[in-house]
C-alpha positions as YAML, in Angstrom:
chain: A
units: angstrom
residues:
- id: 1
  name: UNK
  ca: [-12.59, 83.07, 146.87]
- id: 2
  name: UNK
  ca: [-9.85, 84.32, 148.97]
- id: 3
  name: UNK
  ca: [-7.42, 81.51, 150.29]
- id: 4
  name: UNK
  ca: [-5.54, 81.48, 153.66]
- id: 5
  name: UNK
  ca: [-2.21, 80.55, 154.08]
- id: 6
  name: UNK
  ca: [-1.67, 77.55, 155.72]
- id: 7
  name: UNK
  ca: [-0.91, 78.41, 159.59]
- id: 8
  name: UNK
  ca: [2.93, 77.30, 160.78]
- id: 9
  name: UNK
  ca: [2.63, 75.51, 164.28]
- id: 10
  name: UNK
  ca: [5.73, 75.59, 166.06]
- id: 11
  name: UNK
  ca: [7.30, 72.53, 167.46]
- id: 12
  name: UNK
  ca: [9.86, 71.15, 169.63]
- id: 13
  name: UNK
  ca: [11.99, 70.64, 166.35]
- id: 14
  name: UNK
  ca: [11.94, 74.13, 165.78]
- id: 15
  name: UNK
  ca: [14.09, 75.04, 169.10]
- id: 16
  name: UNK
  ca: [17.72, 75.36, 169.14]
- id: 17
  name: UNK
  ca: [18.96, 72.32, 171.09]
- id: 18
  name: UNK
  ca: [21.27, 74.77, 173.27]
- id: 19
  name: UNK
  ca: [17.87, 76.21, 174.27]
- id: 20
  name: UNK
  ca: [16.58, 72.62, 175.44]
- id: 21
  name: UNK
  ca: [19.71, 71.83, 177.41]
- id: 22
  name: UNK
  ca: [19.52, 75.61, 178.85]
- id: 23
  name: UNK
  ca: [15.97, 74.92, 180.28]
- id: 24
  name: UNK
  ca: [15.92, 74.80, 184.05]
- id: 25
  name: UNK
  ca: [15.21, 71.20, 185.49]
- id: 26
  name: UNK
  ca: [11.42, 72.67, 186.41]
- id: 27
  name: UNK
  ca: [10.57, 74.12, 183.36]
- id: 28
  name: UNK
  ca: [9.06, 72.83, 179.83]
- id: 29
  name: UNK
  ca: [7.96, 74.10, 176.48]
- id: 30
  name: UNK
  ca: [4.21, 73.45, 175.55]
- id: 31
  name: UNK
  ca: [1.75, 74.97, 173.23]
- id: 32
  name: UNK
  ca: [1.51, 78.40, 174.14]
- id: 33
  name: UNK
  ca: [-1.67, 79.61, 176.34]
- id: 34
  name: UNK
  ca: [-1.69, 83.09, 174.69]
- id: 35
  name: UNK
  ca: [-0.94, 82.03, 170.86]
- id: 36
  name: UNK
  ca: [-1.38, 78.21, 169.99]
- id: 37
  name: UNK
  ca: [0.79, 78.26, 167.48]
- id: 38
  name: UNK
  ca: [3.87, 79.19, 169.31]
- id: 39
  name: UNK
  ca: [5.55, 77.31, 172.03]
- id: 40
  name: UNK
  ca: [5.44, 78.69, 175.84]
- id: 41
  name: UNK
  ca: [7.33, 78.36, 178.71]
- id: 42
  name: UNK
  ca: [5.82, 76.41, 181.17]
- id: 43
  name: UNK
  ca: [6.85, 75.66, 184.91]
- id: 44
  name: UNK
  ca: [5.94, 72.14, 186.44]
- id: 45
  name: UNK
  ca: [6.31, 73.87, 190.02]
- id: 46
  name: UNK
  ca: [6.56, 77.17, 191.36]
- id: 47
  name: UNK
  ca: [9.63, 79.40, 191.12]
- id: 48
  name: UNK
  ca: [10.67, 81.09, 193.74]
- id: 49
  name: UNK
  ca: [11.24, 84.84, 193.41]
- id: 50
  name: UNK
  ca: [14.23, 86.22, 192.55]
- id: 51
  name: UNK
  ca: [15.35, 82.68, 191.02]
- id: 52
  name: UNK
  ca: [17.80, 83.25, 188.40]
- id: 53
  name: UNK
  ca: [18.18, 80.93, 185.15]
- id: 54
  name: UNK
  ca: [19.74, 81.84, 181.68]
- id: 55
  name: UNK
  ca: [21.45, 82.84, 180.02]
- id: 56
  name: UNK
  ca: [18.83, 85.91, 178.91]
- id: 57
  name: UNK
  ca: [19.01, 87.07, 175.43]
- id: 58
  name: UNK
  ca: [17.09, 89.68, 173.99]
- id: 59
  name: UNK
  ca: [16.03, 93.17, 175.19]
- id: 60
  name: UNK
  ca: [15.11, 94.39, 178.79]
- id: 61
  name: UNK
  ca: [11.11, 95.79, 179.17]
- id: 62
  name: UNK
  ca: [10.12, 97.84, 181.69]
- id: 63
  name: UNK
  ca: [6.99, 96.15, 183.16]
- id: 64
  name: UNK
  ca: [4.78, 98.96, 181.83]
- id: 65
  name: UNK
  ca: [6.12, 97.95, 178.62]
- id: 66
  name: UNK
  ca: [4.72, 93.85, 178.73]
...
């Protein structure tokens, strides 16, 4: 018998509250479409290109690198 661990779904609960009030009037945080048990960033309309939000934390990728 092997046993799995349980999986850990994030939720709302588990983001920073500075990251809620960061979020950009047009976009949400929903169950991921690439892992479902993360949280994903979700846009209720389009964004325009170039459109600037943040602040951005974390590392720069090169698009060959995403």
């Amino acid at each position: 018998n092997t046993t799995e661990a349980p999986v850990t779904v994030e939720t709302l609960d588990d983001v920073p509250e500075h990251v809620l009030r960061g979020l950009p009037e047009d976009v949400r945080l929903f169950p991921s479409a690439v892992d479902k048990t993360r949280l994903g960033v979700w846009a209720t309309k389009s964004i325009l290109k170039g459109k600037k939000f943040g602040p951005f934390v974390g590392d720069k990728k090169k698009r060959s690198q995403v």
